[in-house]
N, C-alpha and C positions, 0 to 999 in steps of 0.2 A: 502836826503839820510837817511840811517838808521842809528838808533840811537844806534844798534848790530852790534857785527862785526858778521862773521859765527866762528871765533874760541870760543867765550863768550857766543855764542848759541849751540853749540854741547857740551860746558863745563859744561852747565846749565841744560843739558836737564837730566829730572829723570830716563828717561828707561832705562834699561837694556838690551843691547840685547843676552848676552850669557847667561841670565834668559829667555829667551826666549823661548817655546816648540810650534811645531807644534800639532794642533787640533788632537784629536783624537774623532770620534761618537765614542758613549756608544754602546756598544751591546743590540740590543731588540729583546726580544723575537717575536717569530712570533704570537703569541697570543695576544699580545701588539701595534701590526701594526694596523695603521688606516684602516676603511672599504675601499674597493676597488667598491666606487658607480658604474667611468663607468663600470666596469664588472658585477656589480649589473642591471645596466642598461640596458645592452648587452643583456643579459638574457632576461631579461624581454621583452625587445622590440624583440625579438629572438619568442619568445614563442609565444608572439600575431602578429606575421607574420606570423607564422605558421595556429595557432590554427583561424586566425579573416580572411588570405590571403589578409594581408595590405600589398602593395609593398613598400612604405613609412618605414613600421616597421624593414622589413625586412636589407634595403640599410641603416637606422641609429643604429641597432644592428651589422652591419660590422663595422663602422665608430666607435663605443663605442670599439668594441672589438679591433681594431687597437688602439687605444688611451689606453686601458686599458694594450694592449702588452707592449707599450711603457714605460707604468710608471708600470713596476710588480714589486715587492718588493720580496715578498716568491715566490722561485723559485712553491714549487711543488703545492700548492693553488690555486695560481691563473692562472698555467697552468692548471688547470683542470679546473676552472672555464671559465677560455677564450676559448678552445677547445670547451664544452659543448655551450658558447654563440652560436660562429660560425658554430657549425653545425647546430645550430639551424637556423638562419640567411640563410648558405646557402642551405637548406633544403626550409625554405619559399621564397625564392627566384628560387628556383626548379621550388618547386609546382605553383608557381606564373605565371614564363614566361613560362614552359615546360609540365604542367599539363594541365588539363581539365579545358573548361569555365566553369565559375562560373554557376550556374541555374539563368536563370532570365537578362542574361547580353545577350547586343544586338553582335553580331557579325559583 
């Protein structure tokens, strides 16, 4: 057994709990937010599906852009930055499956 009772251990203990306060975050500026990579990402892999008609580029510029939705922090930033990925994304995904063969590719 124990060598406490529980009345000599709640009598003991130093906390306080009506000193107590719920957390509050600090307010940050939106200028002060971490870079937003997967949307950096999005982009870019957006851009060379387009510009290269990597189908590859195109389907992980979707997958960054859903993952960068998911964690947005400033609303209006990085709605325009994630809009801009995805069109780009579904644009080389367009031209990809719905456009002209490539020159030089066997049918």
């Amino acid at each position: 057994m124990s060598s406490h009772s529980n009345n000599s251990a709640s009598a003991n203990d130093p906390r306080q709990p009506s000193a107590a306060k719920p957390f509050v975050a600090p307010m940050v500026s939106p200028q002060d937010l971490p870079v937003d990579y997967s949307g950096f990402i999005a982009v870019i892999l957006g851009v060379a599906g387009v510009m290269f008609r990597y189908k590859l580029c195109s389907w992980l510029a979707l997958i960054f852009c859903a993952q960068s939705l998911s964690n947005m922090r400033n609303m209006e930033n990085d709605l325009k930055q994630i809009s801009m990925a995805s069109m780009f994304a579904i644009m080389g995904l367009v031209t990809n499956y719905l456009g002209p063969a490539r020159p030089g590719s066997q049918s």
